[in-house]
One Martini backbone bead per residue (centre of mass of N, CA, C, O) as a GRO file, in nm:
protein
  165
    1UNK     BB    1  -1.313  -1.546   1.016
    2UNK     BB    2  -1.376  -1.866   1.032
    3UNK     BB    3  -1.339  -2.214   1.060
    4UNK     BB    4  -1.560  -2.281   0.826
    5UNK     BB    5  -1.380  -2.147   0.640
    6UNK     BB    6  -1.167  -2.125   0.311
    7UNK     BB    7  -0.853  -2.059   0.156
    8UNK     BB    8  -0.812  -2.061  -0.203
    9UNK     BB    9  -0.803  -2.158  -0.493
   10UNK     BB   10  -0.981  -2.122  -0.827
   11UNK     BB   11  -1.141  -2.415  -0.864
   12UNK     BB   12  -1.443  -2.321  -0.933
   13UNK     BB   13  -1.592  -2.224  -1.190
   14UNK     BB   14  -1.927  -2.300  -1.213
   15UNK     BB   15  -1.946  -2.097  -0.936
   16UNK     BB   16  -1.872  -1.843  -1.035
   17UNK     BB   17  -2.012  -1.749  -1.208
   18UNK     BB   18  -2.312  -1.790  -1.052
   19UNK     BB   19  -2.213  -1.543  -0.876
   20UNK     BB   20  -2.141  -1.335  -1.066
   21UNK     BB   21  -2.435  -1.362  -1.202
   22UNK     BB   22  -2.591  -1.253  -0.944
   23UNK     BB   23  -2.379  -0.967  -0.937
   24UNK     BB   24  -2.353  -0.817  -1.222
   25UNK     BB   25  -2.435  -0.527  -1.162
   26UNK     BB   26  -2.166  -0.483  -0.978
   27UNK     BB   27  -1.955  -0.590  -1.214
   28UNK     BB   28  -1.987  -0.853  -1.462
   29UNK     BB   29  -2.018  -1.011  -1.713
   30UNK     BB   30  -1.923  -1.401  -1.736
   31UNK     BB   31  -1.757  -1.651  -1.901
   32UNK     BB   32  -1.556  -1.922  -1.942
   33UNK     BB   33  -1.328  -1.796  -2.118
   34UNK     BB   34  -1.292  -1.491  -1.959
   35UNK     BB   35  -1.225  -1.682  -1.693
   36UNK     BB   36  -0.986  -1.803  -1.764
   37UNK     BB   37  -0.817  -1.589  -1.861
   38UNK     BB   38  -0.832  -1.438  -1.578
   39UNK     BB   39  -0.681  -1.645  -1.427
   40UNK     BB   40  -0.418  -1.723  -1.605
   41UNK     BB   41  -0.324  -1.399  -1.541
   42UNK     BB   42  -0.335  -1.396  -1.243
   43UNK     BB   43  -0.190  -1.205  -0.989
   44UNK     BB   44  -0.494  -1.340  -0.804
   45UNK     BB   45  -0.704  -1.629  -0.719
   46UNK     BB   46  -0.989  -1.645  -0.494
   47UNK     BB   47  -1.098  -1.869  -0.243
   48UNK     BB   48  -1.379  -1.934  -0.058
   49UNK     BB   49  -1.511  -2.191   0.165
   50UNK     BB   50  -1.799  -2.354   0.269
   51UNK     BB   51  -2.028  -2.565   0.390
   52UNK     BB   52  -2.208  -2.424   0.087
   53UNK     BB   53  -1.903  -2.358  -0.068
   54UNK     BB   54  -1.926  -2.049  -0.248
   55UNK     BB   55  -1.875  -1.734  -0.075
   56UNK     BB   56  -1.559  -1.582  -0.224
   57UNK     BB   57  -1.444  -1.396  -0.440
   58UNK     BB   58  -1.099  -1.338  -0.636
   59UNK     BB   59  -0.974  -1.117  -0.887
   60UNK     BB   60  -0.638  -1.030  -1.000
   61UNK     BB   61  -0.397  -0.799  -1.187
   62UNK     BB   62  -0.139  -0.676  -1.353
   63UNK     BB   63  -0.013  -0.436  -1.557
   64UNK     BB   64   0.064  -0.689  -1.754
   65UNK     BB   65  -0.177  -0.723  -1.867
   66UNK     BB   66  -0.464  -0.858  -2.123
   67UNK     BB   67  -0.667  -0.627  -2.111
   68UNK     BB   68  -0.977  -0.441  -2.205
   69UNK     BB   69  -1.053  -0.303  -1.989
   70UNK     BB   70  -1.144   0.008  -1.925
   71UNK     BB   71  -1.061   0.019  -1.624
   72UNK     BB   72  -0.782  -0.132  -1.636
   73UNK     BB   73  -0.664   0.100  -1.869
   74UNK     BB   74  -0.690   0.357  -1.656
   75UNK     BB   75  -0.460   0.247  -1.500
   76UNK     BB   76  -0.224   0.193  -1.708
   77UNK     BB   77  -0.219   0.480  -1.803
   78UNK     BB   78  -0.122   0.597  -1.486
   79UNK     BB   79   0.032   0.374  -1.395
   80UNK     BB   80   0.318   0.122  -1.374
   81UNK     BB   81   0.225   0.001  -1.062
   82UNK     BB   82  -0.056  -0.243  -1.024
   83UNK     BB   83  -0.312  -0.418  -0.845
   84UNK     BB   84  -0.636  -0.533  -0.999
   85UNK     BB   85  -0.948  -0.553  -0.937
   86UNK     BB   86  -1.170  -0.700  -1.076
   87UNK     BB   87  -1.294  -0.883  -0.829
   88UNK     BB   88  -1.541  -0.927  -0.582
   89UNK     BB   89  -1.729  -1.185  -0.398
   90UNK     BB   90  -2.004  -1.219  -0.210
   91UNK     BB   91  -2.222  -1.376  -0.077
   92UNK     BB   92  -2.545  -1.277   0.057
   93UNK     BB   93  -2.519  -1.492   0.318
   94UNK     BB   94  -2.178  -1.411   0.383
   95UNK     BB   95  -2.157  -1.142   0.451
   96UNK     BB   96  -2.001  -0.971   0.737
   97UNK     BB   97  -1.754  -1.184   0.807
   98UNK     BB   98  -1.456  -1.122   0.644
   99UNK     BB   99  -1.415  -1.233   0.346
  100UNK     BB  100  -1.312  -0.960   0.177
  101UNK     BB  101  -1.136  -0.888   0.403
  102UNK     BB  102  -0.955  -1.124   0.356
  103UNK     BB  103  -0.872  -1.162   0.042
  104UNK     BB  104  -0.712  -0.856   0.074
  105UNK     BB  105  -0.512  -0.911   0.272
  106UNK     BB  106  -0.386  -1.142   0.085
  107UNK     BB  107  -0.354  -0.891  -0.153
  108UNK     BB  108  -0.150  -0.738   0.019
  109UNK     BB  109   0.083  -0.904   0.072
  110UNK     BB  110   0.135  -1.034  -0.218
  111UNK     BB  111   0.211  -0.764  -0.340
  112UNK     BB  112   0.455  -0.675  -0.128
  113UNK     BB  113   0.618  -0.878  -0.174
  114UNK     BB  114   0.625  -0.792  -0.502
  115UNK     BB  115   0.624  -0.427  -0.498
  116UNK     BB  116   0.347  -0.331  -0.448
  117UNK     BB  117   0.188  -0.015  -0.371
  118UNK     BB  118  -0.095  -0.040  -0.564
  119UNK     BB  119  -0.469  -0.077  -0.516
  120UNK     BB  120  -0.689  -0.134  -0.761
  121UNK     BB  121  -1.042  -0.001  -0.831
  122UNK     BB  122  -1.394  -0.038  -0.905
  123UNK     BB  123  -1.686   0.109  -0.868
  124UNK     BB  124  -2.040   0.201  -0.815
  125UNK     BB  125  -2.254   0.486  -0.899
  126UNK     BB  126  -2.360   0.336  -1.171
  127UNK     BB  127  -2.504   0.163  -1.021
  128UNK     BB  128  -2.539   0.180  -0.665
  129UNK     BB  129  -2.242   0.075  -0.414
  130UNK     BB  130  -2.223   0.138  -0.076
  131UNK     BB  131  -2.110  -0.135   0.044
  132UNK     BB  132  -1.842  -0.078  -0.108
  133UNK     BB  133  -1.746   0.192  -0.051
  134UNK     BB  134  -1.741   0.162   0.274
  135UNK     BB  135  -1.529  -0.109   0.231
  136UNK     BB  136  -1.283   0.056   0.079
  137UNK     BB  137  -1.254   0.265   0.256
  138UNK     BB  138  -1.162   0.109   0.525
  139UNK     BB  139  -0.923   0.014   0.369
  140UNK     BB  140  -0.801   0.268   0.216
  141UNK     BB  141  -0.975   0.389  -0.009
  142UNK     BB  142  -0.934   0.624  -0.303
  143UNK     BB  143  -1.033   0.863  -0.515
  144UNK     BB  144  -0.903   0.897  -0.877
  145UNK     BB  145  -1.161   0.857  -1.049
  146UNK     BB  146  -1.422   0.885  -1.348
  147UNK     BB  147  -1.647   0.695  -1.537
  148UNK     BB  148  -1.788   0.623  -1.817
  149UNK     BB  149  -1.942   0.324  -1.939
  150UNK     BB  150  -2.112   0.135  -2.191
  151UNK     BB  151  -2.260   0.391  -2.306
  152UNK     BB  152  -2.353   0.528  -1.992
  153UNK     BB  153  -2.473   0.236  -1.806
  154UNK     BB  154  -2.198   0.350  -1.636
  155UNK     BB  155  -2.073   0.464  -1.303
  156UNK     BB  156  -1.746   0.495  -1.225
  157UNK     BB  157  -1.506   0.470  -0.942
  158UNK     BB  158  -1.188   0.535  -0.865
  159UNK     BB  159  -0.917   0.299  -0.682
  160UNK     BB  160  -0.687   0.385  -0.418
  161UNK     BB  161  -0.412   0.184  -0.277
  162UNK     BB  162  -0.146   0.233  -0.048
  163UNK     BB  163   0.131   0.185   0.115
  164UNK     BB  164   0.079   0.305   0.429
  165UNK     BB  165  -0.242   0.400   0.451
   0.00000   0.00000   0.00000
């Protein structure tokens, strides 16, 4: 990440959502009411900015955390103690650049400081998301299991990163 961009909170909503819903099929669609829920309970939620904006953003949550997602509790139900990344997006003309990567470094940071040793996420098998697959096993996840949600309209991998691996 170079120095025209920054890493700050997440206090720019109606940008995110904006990215949020360019982005809606690798992710899921988002209101700004679920969007501040989202927020407000966030063990951590991170934004980078650059010349053109919003590059950027992370929002994850602790096992402690009052989500309805079948994929946060599919994580709640076998682990006792993890952060899940609801969501992390860049736009797509600044990816590349190592902005996902400095998120993610930011909440290994924070996670291992709060003695989190466990960071999970889910990708999409359907509709496939190989870009992710790829930068998630780089940083050292692996899958832990797969189902389908929403009425089989998606089919995600589960994944999981411990720390020291």
């Amino acid at each position: 990440m170079n120095s025209d961009f920054s890493i700050g909170p997440l206090y720019d909503l109606a940008a995110v959502l904006a990215l949020n819903a360019a982005n809606a099929t690798e992710t899921s669609p988002l209101d700004e009411p679920a969007l501040r829920a989202l927020v407000d309970q966030a063990f951590l939620s991170a934004a980078i900015t650059g010349p053109d904006g919003l590059a950027a953003f992370l929002i994850a949550l602790d096992q402690d955390a009052s989500y309805a997602s079948p994929n946060f509790r599919w994580f709640q139900a076998r682990y006792p103690r993890f952060v899940y990344v609801d969501r992390i997006v860049t736009a797509s003309g600044q990816r590349g650049r190592g902005l996902a990567r400095a998120l993610y470094e930011g909440l290994f940071a924070k996670a291992g400081a709060a003695g989190h040793d466990r960071t999970a996420c889910e990708v999409n098998i359907v509709p496939p998301n190989p870009g992710s697959d790829a930068f998630h096993a780089a940083l050292g996840f692996r899958e832990v299991g797969s189902a389908e949600i929403h009425g089989g309209a998606k089919t995600v991998r589960y994944l999981l990163r411990e720390a020291g691996r």
